[in-house]
N, C-alpha and C positions, 0 to 999 in steps of 0.2 A: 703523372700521377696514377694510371693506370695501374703501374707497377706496382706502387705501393699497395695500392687496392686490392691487387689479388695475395699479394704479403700479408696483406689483413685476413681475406674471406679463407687463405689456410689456416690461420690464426684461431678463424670460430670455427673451424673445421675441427681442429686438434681439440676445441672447448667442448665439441658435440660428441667425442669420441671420445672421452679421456679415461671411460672406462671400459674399452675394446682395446684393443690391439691395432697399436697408432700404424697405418696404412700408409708407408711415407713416398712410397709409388703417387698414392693419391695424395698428397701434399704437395710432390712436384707439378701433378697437373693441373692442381687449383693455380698455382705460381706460372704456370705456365711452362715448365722447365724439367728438369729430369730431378730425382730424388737425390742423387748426386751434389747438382748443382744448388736444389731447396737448401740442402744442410750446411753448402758452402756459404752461402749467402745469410743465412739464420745465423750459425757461428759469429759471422763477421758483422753484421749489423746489430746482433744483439749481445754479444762479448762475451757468452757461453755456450755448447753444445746444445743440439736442439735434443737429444737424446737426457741431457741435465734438466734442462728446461722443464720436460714433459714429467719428470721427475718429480721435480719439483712441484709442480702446478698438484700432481696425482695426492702427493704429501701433504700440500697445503688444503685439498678437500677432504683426506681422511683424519686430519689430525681432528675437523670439523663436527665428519662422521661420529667420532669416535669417542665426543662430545653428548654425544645423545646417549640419555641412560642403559637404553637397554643395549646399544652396540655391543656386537661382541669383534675382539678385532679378529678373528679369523673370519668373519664376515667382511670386516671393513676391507682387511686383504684380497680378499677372494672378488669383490668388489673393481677393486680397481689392476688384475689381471697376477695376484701376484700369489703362485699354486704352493708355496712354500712358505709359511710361519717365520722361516727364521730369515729368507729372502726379504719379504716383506718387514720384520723389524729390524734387518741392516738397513734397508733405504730409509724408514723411518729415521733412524735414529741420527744417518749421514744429513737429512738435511734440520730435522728438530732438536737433535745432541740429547732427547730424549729417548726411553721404550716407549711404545704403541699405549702399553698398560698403562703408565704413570699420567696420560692424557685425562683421566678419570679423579684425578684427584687434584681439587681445589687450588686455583692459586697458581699452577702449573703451566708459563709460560710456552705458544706455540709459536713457531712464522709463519705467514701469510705471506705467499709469495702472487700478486694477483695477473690477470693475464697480459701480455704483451700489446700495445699495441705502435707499430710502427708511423713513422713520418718523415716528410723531407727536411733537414734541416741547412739552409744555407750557413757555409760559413768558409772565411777565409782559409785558402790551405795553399799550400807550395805544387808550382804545377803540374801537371802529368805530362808527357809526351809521349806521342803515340801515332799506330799508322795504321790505316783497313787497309787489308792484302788479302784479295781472294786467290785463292791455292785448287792448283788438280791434286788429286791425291798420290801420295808418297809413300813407297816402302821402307822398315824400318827393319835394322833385324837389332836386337839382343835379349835380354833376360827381363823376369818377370814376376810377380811378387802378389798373390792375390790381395782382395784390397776387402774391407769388412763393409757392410753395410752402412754403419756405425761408424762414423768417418772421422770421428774421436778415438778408437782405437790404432790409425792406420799412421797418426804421427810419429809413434812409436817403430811403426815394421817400416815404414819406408827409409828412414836413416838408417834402420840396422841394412836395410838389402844394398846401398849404397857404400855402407862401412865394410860391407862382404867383399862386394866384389873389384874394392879398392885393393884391398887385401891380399884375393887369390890372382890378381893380376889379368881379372876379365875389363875392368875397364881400359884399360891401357890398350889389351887388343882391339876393343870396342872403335878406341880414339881411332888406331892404322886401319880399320873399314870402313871409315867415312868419306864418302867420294862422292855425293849427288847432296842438293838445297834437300832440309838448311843443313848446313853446315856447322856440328857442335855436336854434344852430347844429349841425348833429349830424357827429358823426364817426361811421358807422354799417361795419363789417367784414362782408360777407355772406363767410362762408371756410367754409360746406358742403363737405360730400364728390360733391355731386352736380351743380356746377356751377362757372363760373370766378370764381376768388377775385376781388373789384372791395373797393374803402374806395370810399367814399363822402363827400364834402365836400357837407353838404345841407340842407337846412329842411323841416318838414312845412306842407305849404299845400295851399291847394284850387286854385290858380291854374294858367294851362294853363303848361306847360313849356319850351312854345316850343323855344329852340335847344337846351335843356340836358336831362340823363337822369331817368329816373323808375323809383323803384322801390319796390314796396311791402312795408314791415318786417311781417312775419305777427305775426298773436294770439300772444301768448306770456305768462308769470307772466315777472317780472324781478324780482330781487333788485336794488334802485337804493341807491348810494352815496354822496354828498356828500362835495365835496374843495373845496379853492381853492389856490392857486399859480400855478406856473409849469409848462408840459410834465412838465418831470421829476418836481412831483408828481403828477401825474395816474397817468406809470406806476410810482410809489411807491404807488401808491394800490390800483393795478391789483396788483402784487406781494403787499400782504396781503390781499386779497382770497381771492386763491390758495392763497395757504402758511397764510395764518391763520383764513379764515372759512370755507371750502367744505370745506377737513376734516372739520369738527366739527359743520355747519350742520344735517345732514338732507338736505341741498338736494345736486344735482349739476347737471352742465351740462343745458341745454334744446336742441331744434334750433331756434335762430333765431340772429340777426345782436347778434355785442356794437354796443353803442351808447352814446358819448359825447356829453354832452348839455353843449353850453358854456353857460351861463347871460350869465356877461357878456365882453365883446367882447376885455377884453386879456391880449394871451397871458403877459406877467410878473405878473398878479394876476388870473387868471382865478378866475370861481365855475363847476362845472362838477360834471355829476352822472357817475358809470359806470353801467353798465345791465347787467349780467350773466342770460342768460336761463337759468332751474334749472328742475329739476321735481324734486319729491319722491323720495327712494332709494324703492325699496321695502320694506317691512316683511319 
């Protein structure tokens, strides 16, 4: 219940700040976890982007604002962080299908989107199967794809870096330099607080690097997964991970890199592990 708890108190954190510039560094640390891992877990537990959400919420008190006679909306904008007029009534308009201005006249239907609050919900589900394997840390070499803060833009760039380098015949090389555990193609996410977010398209080997990047996944305990399908099961897979097993596990996030471990080669009937790194809550 812990968990949940601190899922909350970022909750009135984003509610105290919602006219600053949302600090999501400090959102992972109310959570306990890295700013990363907050927006994996907010996506997934709450079934839209935590960067929508906040959107949202900002819209739903200016539509409020904007209600009051004397509002003018370049204040109400300015208000809640937004230095451009016409920025400010694009977002307006994406979640109320109205302009900012037309809130002023009678009759004039707004949404009200009000705040989140999260809970454990039991309920029947099909089982997960799973294993804690603590790991030394392992070198990886291949290519690499920065990743946006905003981790709702990054679904986009990470199939295209995948569709790349199918293409130009880097993956293929990738597969002939894999020689050292684990064993597969890895999807490997380093999205610390401490450095720039990179995905990783890559193999573990001993082999030199040559033209391609190298970087080494640290010692870490992983809670590892088993899936097969297509992509979208993969982040089906990733989804109860979140919402259904880290709940309840004992376990919470670790600091080190998630890691997707493809087993076999095709991406419409892949065998592929998740790798989630935990460490024990405290007693």
């Amino acid at each position: 219940m812990e968990w949940i708890e601190r899922l909350n108190d970022a909750i009135n954190y984003m509610e105290e700040h919602l006219t600053d510039e949302m600090d999501y560094g400090q959102l992972g640390r109310i959570a306990g976890c890295s700013s990363y891992h907050f927006q994996r877990m907010f996506t997934y537990m709450a079934g839209i982007p935590l960067s929508e959400y906040i959107r949202r919420r900002k819209m739903s008190l200016a539509a409020v604002d904007l209600q009051e006679k004397d509002a003018k909306v370049i204040d109400v904008a300015g208000k809640y962080g937004y230095n451009s007029p016409t920025a400010f009534n694009r977002a307006f308009q994406s979640v109320h299908g109205i302009a900012p201005s037309a809130v002023k006249n009678e009759g004039v239907p707004v949404k009200s989107f009000p705040p989140i609050t999260f809970k454990i919900t039991v309920k029947g589900v099909e089982e997960m199967n799973y294993r804690i394997e603590t790991k030394e840390a392992f070198r990886i070499v291949g290519v690499s794809v920065p990743l946006h803060r905003d981790i709702e833009k990054n679904f986009a760039v990470i199939p295209q870096k995948w569709e790349e380098i199918a293409t130009n015949g880097t993956l293929q090389r990738l597969a002939g330099m894999m020689d050292t555990q684990p064993m597969g193609v890895l999807g490997v996410s380093t999205c610390n607080d401490t450095e720039p977010w990179k995905y990783y398209i890559a193999v573990s080997t001993s082999q030199e690097k040559e033209d391609l990047e190298e970087y080494v996944v640290p010692a870490a305990t992983w809670a590892i997964f088993s899936g097969e399908g297509t992509n979208r099961s993969i982040q089906e897979l990733e989804r109860r991970v979140v919402t259904e097993w880290l709940p309840t596990s004992g376990y919470e996030y670790g600091e080190a890199p998630d890691v997707e471990v493809y087993l076999s080669p095709d991406p419409q009937n892949a065998q592929y592990e998740v790798w989630i790194p935990v460490v024990k809550k405290p007693m």
